[in-house]
C-alpha positions as CSV (number, residue, x, y, z in Angstrom):
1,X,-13.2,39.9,-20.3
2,X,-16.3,38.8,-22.6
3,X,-19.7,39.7,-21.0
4,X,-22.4,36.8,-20.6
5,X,-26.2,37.2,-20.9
6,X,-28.3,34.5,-19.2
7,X,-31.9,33.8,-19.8
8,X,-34.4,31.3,-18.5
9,X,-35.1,28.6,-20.7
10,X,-38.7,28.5,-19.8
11,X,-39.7,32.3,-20.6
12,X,-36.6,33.6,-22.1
13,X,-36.5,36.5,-19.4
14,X,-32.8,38.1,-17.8
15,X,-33.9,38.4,-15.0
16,X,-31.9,35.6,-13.2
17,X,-31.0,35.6,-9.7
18,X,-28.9,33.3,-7.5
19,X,-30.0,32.7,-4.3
20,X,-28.7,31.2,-0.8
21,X,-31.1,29.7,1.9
22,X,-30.3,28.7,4.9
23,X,-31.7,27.1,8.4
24,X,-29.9,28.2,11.7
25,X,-30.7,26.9,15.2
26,X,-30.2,29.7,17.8
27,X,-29.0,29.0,21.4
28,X,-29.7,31.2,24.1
29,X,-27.9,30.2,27.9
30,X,-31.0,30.5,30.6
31,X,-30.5,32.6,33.8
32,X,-32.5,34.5,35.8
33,X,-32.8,38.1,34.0
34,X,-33.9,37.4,30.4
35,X,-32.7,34.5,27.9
36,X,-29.2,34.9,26.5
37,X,-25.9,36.1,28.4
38,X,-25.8,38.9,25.7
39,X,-29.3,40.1,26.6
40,X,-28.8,42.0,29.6
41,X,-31.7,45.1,29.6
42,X,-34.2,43.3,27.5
43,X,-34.8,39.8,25.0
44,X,-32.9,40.9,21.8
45,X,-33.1,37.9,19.2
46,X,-30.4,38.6,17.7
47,X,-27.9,38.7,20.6
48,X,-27.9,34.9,20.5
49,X,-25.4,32.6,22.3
50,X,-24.6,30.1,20.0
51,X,-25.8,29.5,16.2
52,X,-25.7,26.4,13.9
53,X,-26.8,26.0,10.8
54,X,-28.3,22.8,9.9
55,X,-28.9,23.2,6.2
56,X,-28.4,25.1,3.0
57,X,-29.3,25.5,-0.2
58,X,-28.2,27.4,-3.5
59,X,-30.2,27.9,-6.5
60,X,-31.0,30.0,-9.8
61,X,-34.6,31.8,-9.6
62,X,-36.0,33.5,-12.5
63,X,-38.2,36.5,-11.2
64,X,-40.7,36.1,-14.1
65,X,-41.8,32.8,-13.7
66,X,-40.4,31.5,-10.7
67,X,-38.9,28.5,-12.1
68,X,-35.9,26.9,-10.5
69,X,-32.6,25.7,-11.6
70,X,-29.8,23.8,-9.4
71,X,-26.8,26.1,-9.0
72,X,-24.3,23.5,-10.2
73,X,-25.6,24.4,-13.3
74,X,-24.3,27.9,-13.2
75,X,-20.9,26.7,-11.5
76,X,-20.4,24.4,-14.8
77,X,-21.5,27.6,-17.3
78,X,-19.1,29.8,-15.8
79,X,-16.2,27.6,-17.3
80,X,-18.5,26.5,-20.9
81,X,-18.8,28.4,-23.4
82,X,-22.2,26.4,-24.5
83,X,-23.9,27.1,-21.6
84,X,-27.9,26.4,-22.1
85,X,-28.9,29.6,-20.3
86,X,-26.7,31.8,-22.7
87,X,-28.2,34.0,-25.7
């Protein structure tokens, strides 16, 4: 297995990182202790009822200049061997 090294294309630095984002909508049932069924002694955000996530987002960040590159881009590199990012 051959070993690729990626660089940005706007300041030629390695440092490339993928990253995920994504936007969740917690639900919490009402009653008369504290919000939550799961919260019992005291409000613990992440004992939640219900979660849904209502978006996402994947991309490729360089850590140098911030720029940002659509992760499709990767997906199609991983099977090319011309991929732009490559050295």
């Amino acid at each position: 297995m051959s070993t690729k090294n990626y660089s940005c294309p706007v300041c030629k630095s390695k440092d490339l990182y993928l990253k995920h984002e994504a936007s969740y909508v917690y639900s919490y049932i009402l009653d008369s202790d504290v919000p939550g069924m799961k919260n019992t002694e005291i409000f613990s955000p992440f004992l939640y009822d219900r979660r849904e996530q209502t978006e996402s987002s994947e991309y490729i960040e360089c850590e140098k200049c911030k720029s940002r590159f659509q992760s499709d881009v990767l997906y199609g590199a991983l099977n090319e061997s011309d991929f732009t990012f490559y050295d």
